[in-house]
N, C-alpha and C positions, 0 to 999 in steps of 0.2 A: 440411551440414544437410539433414535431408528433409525439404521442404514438406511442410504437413499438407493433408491433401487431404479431408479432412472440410464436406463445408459449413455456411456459419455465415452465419445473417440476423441481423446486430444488432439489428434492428427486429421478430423473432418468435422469442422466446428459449425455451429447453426450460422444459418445468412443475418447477418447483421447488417444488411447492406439497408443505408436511410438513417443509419445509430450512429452515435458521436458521443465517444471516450476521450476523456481526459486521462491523460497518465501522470501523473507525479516523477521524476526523477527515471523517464521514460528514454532518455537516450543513451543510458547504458547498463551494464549488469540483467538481472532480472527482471527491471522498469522495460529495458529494453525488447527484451523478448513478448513481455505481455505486447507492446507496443504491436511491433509485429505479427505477430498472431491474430489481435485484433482486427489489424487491418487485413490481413490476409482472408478473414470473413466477412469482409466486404465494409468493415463501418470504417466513418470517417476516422482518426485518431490525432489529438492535438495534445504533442509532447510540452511539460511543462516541467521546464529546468532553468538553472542558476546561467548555464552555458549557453549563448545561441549557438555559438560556431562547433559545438558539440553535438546540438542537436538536429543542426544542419546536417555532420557527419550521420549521425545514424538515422537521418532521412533517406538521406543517399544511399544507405545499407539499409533499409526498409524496402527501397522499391528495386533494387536488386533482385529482392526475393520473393516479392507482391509490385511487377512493372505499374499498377494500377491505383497504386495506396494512393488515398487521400488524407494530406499531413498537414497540419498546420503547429504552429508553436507559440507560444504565450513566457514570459519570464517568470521565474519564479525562485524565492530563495526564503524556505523556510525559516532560517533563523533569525529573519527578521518578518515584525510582524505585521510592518506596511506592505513589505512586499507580497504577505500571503493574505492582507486585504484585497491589493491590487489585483493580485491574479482570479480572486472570485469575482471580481469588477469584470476583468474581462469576460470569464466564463458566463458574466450574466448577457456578454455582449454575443454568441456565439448563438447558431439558429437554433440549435436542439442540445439536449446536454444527456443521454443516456445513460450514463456511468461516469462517476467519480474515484478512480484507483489509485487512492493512497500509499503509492511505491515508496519516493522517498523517504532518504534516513541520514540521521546523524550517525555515525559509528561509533564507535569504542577510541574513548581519550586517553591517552596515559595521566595526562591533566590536567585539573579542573579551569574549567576558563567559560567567560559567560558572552551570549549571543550581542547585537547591537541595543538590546530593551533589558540588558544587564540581568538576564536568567543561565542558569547553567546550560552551556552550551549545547548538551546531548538532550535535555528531556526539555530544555529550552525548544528545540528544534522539532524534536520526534511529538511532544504531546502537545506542550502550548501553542509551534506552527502550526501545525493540522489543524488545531481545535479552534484556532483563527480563520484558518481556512474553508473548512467545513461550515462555520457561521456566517460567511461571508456568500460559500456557492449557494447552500440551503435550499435560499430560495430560489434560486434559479433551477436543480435541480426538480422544483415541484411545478414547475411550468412542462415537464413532460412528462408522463403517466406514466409511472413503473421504474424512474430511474430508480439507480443503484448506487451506493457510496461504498467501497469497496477499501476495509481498511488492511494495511500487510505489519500480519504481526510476527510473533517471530518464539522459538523457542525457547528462547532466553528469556522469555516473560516468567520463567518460572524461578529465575534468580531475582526476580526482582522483589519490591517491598516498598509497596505503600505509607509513609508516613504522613499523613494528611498537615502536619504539623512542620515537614521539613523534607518537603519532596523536590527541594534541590540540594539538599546533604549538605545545609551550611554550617551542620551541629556534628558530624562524623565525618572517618576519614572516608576520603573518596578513592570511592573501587568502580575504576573504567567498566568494566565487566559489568557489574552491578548496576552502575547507574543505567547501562545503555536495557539491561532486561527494564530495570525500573520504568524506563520511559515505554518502552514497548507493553508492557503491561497496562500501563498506564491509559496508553491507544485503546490498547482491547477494549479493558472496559468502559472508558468513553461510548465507543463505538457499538455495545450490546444495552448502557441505556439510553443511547441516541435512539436504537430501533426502539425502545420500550416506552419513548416518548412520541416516537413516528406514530406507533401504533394507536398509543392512547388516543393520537389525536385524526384519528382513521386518515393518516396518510397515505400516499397510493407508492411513495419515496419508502425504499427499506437500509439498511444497514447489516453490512455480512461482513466476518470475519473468516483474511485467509493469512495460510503461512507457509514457507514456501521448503521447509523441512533444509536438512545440509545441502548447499551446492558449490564447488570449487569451479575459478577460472580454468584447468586445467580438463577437464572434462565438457568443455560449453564449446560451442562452432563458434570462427573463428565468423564476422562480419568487417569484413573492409569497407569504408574505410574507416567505420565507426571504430573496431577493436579489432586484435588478431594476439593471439596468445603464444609466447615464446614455447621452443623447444623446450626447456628446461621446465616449464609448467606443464608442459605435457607429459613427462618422463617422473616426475613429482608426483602425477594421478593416478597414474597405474598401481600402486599399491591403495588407493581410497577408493577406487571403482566398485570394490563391492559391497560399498559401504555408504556412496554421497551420490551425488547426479551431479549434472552439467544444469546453469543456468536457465536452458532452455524448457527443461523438463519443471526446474523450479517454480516458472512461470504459470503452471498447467491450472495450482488451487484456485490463482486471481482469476485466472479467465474465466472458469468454469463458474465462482461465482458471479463474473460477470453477463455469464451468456446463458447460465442453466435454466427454461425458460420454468422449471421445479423449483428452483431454489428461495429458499425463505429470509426474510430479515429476523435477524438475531444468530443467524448460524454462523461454525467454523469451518473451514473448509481448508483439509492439508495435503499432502501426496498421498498416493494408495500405497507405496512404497517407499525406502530409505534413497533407492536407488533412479526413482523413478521410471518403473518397467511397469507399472499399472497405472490407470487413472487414478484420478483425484477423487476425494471422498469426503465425508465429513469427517470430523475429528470429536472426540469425546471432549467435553469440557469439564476442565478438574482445576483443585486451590484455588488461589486468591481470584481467578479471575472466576468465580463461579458465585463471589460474594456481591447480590443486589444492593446491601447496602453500602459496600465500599465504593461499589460504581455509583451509586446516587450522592455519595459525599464527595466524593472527587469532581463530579460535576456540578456540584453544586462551587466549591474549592476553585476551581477552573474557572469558571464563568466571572466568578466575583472577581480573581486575581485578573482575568484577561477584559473585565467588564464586558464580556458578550453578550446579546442577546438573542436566543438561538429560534427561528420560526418553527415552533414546537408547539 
């Protein structure tokens, strides 16, 4: 891997101001911060979550802290897959679309349970919403030169395990932990041969992977009225602080691939630190996700299970 050698102040971010971000799961946790930050450089930002009167909240705690944010919001709820039709409908209705950042997530189940299109509910959610999603904005995304599709992966990709044969684990027992790396892994590589087909087909549209390294609620500022963290979660942090970041710093890899005007499609982008006390960097790419044929089988797997057809 070549270091990027570009400098990057998280804290004094390039004018975005005329650019229109969509966030995934943008009004709260991590989604949240990118949100703001976003707008805080001036571009428009239109939260897209399950919640209006959630995202309402962390509108209101947006221009708290950027008086000038321009916010809009669109519905959205990945596990099902009308809904993450609809919401690329909208997006194709929206003046400009600059960046597409793939925040939302399913979490970690203690138990197996399946979305509204009867798929496992975590990688129902984390790979076959997306990959709904993303088929759906696509094209709208190539009506502005240079947009970005920003997907958020996660560390946990490395517990996961692709079986092209049984990638909702109808055939083994199911481990919450596992399934949720599985679906995240899953993402990635989606998301590295989406760029590899952007390219082939000399689109001006790239695909960047980012991941936002450990962050606890108990080291993240506190936003009212959207969220405010108890006492006891902050008392809880002080022994991880030299070890995790707060949310906000978590947020630094998406932005950065969102706004680096360097950055490439196909890349990974993670903190420069555990703690986030440096910039965001690239990240080395290793295992499974490093495998071009697994990502070409999976996409192929994907499309045919979802019937998409991806403007590729």
């Amino acid at each position: 891997m070549t270091e990027h050698v570009t400098p990057w102040n998280p804290t004094t971010l390039p004018d975005a101001r005329g650019k229109t971000f969509v966030v995934t799961g943008g009004n709260a946790g991590i989604g949240y911060f990118i949100s703001e930050q976003l707008a805080g450089a001036g571009a428009t930002i239109v939260l897209a979550s399950r919640s209006e009167a959630k995202a309402r909240l962390a509108m209101q705690a947006i221009t708290q802290t950027v008086p000038d944010a321009r916010l809009e919001y669109i519905p959205l709820d990945l596990s099902s897959l009308e809904s993450a039709r609809s919401a690329g409908d909208q997006i194709g209705a929206l003046h400009r679309v600059d960046g597409l950042i793939l925040n939302a997530a399913a979490l970690t189940q203690k138990q197996r349970k399946e979305t509204t299109d009867a798929h496992e509910f975590v990688f129902g959610t984390n790979h076959y919403g997306n990959a709904q999603l993303i088929a759906a904005a696509l094209p709208h995304l190539a009506d502005t030169p240079g947009a970005r599709l920003v997907t958020m992966g996660s560390v946990a990709q490395r517990m996961g395990r692709i079986h092209l044969d049984d990638l909702e684990q109808h055939h083994e027992t199911y481990r919450g932990f596992r399934t949720y790396g599985t679906s995240k892994l899953a993402q990635m590589l989606f998301a590295r041969e989406l760029d590899r087909r952007l390219r082939a087909a000399n689109s001006t549209t790239i695909s960047l992977i980012a991941h936002p390294g450990g962050a606890i609620d108990g080291l993240t500022p506190d936003r009212a009225p959207a969220f405010e963290h108890t006492a006891r979660q902050r008392r809880g942090a002080i022994v991880m602080r030299p070890f995790v970041q707060g949310k906000d710093h978590a947020a630094w890899p998406a932005v950065r691939a969102a706004l680096d005007p360097a950055a490439q499609g196909g890349q990974l982008w993670g903190p420069g630190s555990a703690t986030g006390s440096r910039p965001p960097r690239l990240d080395p790419m290793r295992g499974a996700f490093t495998d071009t044929r697994l990502a070409q089988d999976l996409w192929e797997r994907t499309t045919k299970e979802l019937g998409l057809q991806l403007a590729v």
